[in-house]
C-alpha positions in Angstrom: -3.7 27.2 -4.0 -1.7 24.9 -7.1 -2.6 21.2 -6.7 1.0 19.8 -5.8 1.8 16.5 -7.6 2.3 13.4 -5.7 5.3 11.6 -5.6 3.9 8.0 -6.7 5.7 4.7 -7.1 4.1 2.5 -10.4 2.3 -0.1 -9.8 4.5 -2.4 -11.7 7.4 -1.4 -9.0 5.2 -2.3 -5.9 6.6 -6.3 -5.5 9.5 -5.0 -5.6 9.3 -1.9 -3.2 7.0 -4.3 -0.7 10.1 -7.0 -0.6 12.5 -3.8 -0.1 9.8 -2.4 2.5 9.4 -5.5 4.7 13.5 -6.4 4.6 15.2 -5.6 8.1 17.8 -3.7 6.2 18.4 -0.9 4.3 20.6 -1.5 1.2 22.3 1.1 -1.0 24.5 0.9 -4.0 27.3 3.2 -4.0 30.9 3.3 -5.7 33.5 1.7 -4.8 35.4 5.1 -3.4 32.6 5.9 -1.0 32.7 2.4 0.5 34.9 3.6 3.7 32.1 6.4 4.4 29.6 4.4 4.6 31.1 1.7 6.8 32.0 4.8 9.2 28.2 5.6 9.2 27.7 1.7 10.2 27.1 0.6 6.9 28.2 -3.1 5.9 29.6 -4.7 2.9 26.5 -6.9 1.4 27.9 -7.6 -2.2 30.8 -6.3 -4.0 30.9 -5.3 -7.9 33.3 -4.3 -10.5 33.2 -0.4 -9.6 30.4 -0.1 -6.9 29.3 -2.0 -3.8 25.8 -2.5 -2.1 25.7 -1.5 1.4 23.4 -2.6 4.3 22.4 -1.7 7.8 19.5 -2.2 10.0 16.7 0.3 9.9 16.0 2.3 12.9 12.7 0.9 15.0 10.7 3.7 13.5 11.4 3.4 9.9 11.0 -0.7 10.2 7.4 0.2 11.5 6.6 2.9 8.8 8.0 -0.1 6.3 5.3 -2.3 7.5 2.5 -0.3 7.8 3.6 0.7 3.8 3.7 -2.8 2.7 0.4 -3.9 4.5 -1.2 -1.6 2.5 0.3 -2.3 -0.4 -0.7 -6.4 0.0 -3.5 -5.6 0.8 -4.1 -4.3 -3.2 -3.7 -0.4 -3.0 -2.2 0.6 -6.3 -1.1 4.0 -5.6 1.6 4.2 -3.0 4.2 6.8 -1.9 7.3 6.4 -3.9 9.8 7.9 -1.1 9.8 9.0 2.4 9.4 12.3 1.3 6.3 13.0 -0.3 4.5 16.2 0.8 1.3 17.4 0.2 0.9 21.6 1.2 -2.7 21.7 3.1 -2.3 25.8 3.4 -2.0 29.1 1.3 1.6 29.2 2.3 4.5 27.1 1.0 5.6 26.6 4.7 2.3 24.6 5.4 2.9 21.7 4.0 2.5 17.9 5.7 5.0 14.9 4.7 3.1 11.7 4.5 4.3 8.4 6.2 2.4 6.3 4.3 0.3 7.4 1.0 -2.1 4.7 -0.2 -5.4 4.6 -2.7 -7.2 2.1 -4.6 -10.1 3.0 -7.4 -12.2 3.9 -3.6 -10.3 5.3 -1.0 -7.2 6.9 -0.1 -5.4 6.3 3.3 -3.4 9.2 5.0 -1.1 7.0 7.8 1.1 8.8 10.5 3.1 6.5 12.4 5.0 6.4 15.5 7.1 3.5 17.2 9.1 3.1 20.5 12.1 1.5 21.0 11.9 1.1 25.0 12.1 -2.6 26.3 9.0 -1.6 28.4 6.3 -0.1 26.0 5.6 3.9 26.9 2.4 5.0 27.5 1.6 8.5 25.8 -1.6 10.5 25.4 -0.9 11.8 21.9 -2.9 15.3 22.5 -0.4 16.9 19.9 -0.2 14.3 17.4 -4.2 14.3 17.6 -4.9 18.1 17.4 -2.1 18.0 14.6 -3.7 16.2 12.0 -7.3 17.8 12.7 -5.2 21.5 12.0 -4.0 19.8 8.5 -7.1 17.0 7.4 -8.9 19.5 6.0 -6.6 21.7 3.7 -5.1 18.2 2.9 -7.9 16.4 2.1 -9.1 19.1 -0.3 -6.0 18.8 -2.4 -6.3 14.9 -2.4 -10.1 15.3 -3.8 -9.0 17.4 -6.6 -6.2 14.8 -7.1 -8.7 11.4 -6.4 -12.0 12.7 -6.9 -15.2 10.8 -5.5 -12.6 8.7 -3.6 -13.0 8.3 0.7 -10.2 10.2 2.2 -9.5 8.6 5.6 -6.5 9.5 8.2 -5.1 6.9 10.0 -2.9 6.7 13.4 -0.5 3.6 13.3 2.0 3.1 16.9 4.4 0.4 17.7 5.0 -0.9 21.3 3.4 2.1 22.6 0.4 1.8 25.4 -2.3 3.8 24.0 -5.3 4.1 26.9 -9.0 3.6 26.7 -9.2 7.3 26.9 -7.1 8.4 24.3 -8.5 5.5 22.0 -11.6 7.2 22.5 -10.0 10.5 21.7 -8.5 9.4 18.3 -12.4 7.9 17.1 -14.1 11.3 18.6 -11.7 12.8 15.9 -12.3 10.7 13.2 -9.0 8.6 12.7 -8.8 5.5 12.6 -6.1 3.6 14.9 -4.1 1.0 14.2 -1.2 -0.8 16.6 1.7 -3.2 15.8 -1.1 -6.3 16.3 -3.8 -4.6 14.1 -1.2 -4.4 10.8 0.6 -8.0 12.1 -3.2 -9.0 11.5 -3.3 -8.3 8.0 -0.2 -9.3 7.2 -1.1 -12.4 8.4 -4.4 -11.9 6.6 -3.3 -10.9 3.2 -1.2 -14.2 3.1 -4.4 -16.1 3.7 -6.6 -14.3 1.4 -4.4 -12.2 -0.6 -5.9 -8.7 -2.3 -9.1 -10.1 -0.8 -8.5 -8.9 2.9 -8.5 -5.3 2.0 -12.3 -6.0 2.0 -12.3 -6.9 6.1 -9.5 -4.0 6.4 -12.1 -1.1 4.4 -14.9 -2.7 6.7 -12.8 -2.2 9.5 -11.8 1.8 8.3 -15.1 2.5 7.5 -17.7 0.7 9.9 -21.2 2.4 9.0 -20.0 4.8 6.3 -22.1 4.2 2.9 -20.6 2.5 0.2 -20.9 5.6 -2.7 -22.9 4.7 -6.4 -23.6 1.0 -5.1 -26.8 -0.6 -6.4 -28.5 -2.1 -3.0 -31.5 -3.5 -3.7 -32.1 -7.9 -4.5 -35.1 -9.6 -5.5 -35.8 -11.6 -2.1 -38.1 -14.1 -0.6 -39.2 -13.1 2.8 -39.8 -15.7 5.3 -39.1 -16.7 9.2 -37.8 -19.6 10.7 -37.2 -20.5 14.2 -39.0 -17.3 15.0 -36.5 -15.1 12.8 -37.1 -12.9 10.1 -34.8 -14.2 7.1 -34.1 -13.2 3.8 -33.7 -15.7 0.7 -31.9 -14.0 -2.4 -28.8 -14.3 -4.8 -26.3 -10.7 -5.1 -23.2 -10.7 -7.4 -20.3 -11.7 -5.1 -18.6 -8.4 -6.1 -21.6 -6.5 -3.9 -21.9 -8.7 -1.4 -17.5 -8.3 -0.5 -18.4 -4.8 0.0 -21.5 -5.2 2.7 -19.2 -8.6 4.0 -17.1 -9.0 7.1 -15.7 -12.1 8.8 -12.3 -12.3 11.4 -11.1 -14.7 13.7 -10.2 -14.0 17.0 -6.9 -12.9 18.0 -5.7 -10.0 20.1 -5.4 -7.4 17.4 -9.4 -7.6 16.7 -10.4 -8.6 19.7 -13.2 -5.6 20.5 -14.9 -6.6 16.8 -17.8 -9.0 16.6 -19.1 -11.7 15.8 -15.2 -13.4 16.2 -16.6 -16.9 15.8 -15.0 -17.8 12.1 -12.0 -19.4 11.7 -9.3 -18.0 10.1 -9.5 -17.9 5.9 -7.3 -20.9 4.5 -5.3 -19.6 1.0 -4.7 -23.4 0.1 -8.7 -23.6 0.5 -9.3 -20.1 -1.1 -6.9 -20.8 -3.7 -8.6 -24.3 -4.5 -12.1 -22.8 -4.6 -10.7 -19.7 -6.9 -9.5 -21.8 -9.2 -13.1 -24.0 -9.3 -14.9 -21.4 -9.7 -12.0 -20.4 -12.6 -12.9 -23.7 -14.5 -17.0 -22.5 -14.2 -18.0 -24.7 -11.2 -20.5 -23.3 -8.9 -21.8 -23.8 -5.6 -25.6 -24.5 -4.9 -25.6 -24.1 -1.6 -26.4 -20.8 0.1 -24.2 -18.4 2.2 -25.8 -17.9 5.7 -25.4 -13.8 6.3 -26.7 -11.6 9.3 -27.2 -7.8 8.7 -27.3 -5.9 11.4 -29.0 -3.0 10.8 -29.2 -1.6 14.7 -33.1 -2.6 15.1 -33.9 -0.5 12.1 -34.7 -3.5 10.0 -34.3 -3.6 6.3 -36.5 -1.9 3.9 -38.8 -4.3 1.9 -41.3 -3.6 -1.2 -43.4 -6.4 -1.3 -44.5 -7.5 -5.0 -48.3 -6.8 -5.6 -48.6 -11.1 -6.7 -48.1 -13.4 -3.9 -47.8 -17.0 -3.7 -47.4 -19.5 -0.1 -46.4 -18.4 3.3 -43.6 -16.7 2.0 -43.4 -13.1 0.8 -42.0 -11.9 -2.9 -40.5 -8.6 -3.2 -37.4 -6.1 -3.3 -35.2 -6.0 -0.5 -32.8 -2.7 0.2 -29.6 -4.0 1.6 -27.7 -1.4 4.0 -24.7 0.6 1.5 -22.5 0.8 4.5 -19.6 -1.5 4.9 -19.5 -4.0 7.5 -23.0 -4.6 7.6 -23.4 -8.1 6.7 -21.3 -10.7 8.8 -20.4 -14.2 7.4 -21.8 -16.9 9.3 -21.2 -19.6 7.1 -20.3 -19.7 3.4 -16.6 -17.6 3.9 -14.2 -19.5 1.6 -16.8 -19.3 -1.2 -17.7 -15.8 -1.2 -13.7 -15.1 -1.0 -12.9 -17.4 -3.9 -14.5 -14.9 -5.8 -12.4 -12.0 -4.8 -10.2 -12.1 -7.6 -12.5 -14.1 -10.4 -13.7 -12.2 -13.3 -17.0 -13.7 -12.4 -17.0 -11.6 -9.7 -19.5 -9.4 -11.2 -21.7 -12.0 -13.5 -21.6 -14.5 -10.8 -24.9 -15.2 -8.3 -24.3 -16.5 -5.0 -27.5 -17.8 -3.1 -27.7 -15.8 0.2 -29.8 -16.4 3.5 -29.8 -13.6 5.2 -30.8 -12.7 9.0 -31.6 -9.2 10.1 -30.0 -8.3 13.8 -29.8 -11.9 15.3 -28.7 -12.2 18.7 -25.1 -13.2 19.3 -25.8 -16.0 20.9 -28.3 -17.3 18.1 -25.4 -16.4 15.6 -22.9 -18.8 17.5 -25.7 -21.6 18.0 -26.0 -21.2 13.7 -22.3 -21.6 13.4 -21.8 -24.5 15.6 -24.5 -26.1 14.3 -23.6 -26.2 10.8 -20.0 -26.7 11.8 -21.0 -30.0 14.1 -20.2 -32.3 11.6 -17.0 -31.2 10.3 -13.4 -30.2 12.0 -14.8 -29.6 16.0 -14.5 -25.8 16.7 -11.7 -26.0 20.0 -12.9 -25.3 23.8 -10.6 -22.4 23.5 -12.2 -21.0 20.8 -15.9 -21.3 22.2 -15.0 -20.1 25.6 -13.4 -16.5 23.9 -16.8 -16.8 21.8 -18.4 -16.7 25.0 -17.1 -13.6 26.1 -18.5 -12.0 23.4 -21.5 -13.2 22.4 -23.7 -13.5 26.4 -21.6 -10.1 27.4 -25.4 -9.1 27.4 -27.3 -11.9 28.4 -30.7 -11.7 30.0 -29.5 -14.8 31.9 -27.5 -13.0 34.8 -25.4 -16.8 35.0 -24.2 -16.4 31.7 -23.8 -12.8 31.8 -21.2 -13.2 34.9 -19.6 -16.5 33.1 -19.2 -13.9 30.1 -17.5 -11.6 32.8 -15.1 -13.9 34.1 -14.1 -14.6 30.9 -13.3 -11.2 29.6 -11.1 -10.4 32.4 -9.0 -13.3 31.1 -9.1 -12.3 27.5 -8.1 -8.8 29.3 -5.0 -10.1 30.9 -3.6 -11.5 28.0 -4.6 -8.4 25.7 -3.8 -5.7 27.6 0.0 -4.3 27.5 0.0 -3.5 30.7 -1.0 -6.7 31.4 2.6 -8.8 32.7 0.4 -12.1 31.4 0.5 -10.2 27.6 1.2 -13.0 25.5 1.0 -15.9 28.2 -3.6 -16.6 27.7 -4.3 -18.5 24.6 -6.9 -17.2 22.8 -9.4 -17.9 20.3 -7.6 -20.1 17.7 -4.1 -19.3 18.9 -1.8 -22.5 19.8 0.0 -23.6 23.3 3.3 -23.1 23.2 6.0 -23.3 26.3 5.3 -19.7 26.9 1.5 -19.1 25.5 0.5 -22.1 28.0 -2.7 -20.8 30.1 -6.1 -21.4 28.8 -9.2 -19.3 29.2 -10.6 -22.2 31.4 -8.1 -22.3 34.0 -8.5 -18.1 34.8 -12.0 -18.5 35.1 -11.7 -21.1 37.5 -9.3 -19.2 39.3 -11.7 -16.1 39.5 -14.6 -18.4 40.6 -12.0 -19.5 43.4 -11.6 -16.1 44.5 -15.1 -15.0 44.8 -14.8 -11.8 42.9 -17.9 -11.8 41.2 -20.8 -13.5 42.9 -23.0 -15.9 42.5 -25.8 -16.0 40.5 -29.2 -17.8 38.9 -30.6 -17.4 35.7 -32.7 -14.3 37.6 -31.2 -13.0 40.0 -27.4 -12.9 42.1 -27.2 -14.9 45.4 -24.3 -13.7 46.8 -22.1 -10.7 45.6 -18.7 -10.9 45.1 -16.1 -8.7 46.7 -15.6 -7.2 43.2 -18.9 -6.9 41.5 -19.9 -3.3 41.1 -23.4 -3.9 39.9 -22.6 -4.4 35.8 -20.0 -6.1 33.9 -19.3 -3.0 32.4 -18.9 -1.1 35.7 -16.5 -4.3 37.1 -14.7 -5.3 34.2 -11.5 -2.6 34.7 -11.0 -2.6 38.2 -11.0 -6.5 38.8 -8.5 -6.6 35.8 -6.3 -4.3 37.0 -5.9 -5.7 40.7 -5.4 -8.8 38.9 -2.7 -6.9 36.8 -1.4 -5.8 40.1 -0.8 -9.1 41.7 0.7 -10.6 38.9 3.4 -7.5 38.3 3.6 -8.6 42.0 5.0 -12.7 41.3 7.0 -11.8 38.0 8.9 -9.2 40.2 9.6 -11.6 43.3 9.7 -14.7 40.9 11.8 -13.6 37.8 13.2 -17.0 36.8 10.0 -19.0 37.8 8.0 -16.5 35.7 10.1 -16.7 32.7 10.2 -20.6 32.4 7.6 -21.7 30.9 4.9 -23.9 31.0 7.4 -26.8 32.5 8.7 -26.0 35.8 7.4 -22.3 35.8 5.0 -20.2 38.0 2.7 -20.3 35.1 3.0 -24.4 34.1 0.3 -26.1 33.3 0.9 -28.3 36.2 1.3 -25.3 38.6 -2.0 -23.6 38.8 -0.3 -20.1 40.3 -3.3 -17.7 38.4 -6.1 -19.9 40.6 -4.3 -20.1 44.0 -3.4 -15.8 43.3 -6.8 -15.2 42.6 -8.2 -17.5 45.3 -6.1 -16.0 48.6 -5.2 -11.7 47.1 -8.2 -10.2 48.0 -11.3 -10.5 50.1 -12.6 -6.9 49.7 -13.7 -4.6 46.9 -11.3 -1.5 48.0 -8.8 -1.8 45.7 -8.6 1.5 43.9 -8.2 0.9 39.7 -4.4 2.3 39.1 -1.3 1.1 38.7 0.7 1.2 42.1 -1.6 1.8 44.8 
């Protein structure tokens, strides 16, 4: 089989072809004698020259989605992108089997192989995918083997991207049982958002997102560390070039489009701070004080060759760091590991690290607040959707159902079936007229209702007409009754449902999600789907 060349736009041309890619309109220059064509084809008159004029019309749903997904990737620093819509690759001994990518991108690592698909219903579709699915696991292979001969050593990874389509738990799980990674409208609004915080720099959380657990090929792991404990934890003292450590590094803050990922306690990257510290470090300042890391390393622990002198309570020795992205998440210390992202010093550079190995949730979020207690207060907001997260496992059954509670709120404002999508603040996110109910008030509303219980630190008191014995096993079906009733009052109550946080069923001074959830339901019979 002949290697086919790709189609690949020069680096030099990819501000340009991002701006072109993220405009809402397509824009073509023609001559003067075709202009009547074009406006027949619903083409407008954008800018008229001597003997030709440009001409502009909206793109179609899809192609403004494939044009996003193209120029995420390109912000977020992959150098090699498709040129065209057209580039195909053959990934079979026949010219007819051949595959035209979406979206084409690679860096000096990886290469990303993106399909895309978009709706353009007011009410988002909900599709299965089965095809689409067994599609690109008939082609990966024969396509991947051209792309190695083409990026050698390079991570091939395929990639399913959909716009305002509902994509279920089950099929979610079908796309990771076949090794693709997903992505939806909020994951790539996300790093959009992201790159204009940090820049090239997010393609670091984006790769850690791709390529959770895979190892990081021809990267030297091992530090010179001081072993120690404190507060009953094993910790690791050592200094790694930044340039390592962005690899092993993750930190997000919470929004819908990462909202299964942990730990979500960071606030978002500022580029005014980034750029600030970039630009210190630029001038040779340095920062003596450490970065505080956990590694999770799923109870395994970390290797540890202890030196043969000793010296103290401590331990000397050589500490083998996991080479797997995503393995090392960012309490404290993110806008000075970041302003390094694009320094030269990136690589000559030490940073002082203390690292924990597999600290509880809960112990990371006590870290955080308590180094944070002192400067800008993290919001009630934020801590309660930290909550969700971080005692979802508690051995304290109180906190476990308070963890409950709240993730049934976080659902209802995630979830697009959910008619309170984009109504629940979360994490950082700010009140507006229409994004106006808090964590808070839900989880009073659910304690009003009795859904879940009650419970001690030990044991549960009384069970609620919900609880199925786990948060795990109660989680969907309490969610979607809730779901249920709400579709309920937005379809009696279209004009109080749609105004706001002033006069409307949803105000802030109108409780209607506690007095719902305290009168719907007094029994657990409700059967988990949509209409029954």
């Amino acid at each position: 089989m002949t290697t086919v060349e790709l189609d690949l736009l020069p680096a030099t041309q990819l501000r340009a072809a991002t701006a072109r890619r993220l405009s809402r309109d397509l824009r073509e220059k023609v001559p003067l004698a075709r202009q009547g064509e074009y406006e027949a084809n619903g083409w407008v008159v954008d800018k008229v020259l001597k003997s030709a004029v440009w001409m502009r019309r909206p793109k179609s749903h899809g192609l403004a989605f494939e044009d996003r997904v193209w120029a995420m990737c390109a912000r977020l620093g992959f150098s090699s992108m498709n040129r065209t819509r057209e580039l195909k690759i053959r990934y079979g001994k026949s010219d007819n089997e051949t595959k035209q990518l979406d979206v084409f991108a690679a860096d000096d690592d990886v290469v990303l192989v993106i399909e895309c698909k978009s709706s353009d219903k007011d009410q988002a579709p909900t599709y299965a995918f089965k095809t689409e699915i067994e599609s690109i696991q008939g082609y990966r292979k024969g396509v991947t083997r051209q792309l190695r001969e083409l990026f050698p050593d390079h991570k091939v990874k395929f990639v399913f991207a959909t716009n305002n389509i509902g994509v279920s738990e089950e099929t979610r799980e079908r796309i990771s049982n076949a090794d693709i990674a997903y992505l939806d409208e909020e994951s790539v609004a996300y790093y959009h958002e992201l790159a204009d915080h940090l820049g090239v720099a997010a393609k670091y959380q984006f790769l850690g997102n791709l390529f959770q657990g895979d190892k990081i090929q021809a990267m030297d792991a091992t530090v010179a560390a001081i072993q120690g404990k404190m507060g009953g934890h094993t910790y690791y003292s050592f200094a790694i070039e930044p340039d390592r450590l962005l690899k092993l590094a993750y930190v997000l803050h919470r929004n819908n489009a990462n909202s299964q990922w942990m730990p979500t306690y960071q606030r978002v990257i500022k580029r005014s701070r980034l750029k600030r510290v970039t630009e210190f470090v630029g001038r040779g300042g340095f920062f003596p004080n450490s970065l505080i890391i956990n590694i999770e390393t799923g109870r395994r622990g970390l290797r540890f060759e202890r030196a043969t002198t000793q010296a103290g309570e401590s331990r000397l020795g050589v500490l083998h760091l996991p080479q797997k992205y995503r393995s090392a998440y960012v309490i404290d210390g993110q806008h000075r590991l970041y302003g390094f992202a694009n320094s030269a010093r990136a690589n000559t550079e030490l940073l002082p690290v203390v690292a924990f190995v597999d600290l509880p949730g809960d112990k990371q979020l006590e870290l955080f607040m308590q180094i944070n207690e002192n400067q800008q207060a993290v919001p009630k907001n934020l801590r309660l959707t930290l909550k969700a997260d971080l005692e979802w496992t508690s051995i304290d059954l109180r906190r476990r159902a308070q963890a409950l509670k709240l993730k049934v709120a976080q659902q209802l404002g995630e979830r697009k079936s959910s008619p309170l999508r984009g109504r629940v603040i979360l994490g950082e996110e700010k009140s507006t007229d229409r994004l106006c109910i808090t964590l808070d008030a839900i989880n009073r509303g659910i304690d009003r209702g009795r859904f879940i219980g009650e419970f001690t630190s030990s044991e549960m008191k009384k069970v609620g007409s919900f609880y199925r014995g786990s948060n795990e096993a109660t989680l969907r079906p309490l969610t979607e009754f809730l779901e249920y009733c709400f579709d309920h009052a937005r379809d009696r109550l279209p004009l109080q449902w749609n105004a706001g946080k002033g006069e409307g069923v949803l105000s802030s001074r109108i409780p209607a999600p506690r007095r719902c959830f305290g009168s719907s339901v007094t029994s657990s019979t409700f059967s988990p789907t949509k209409g029954s």
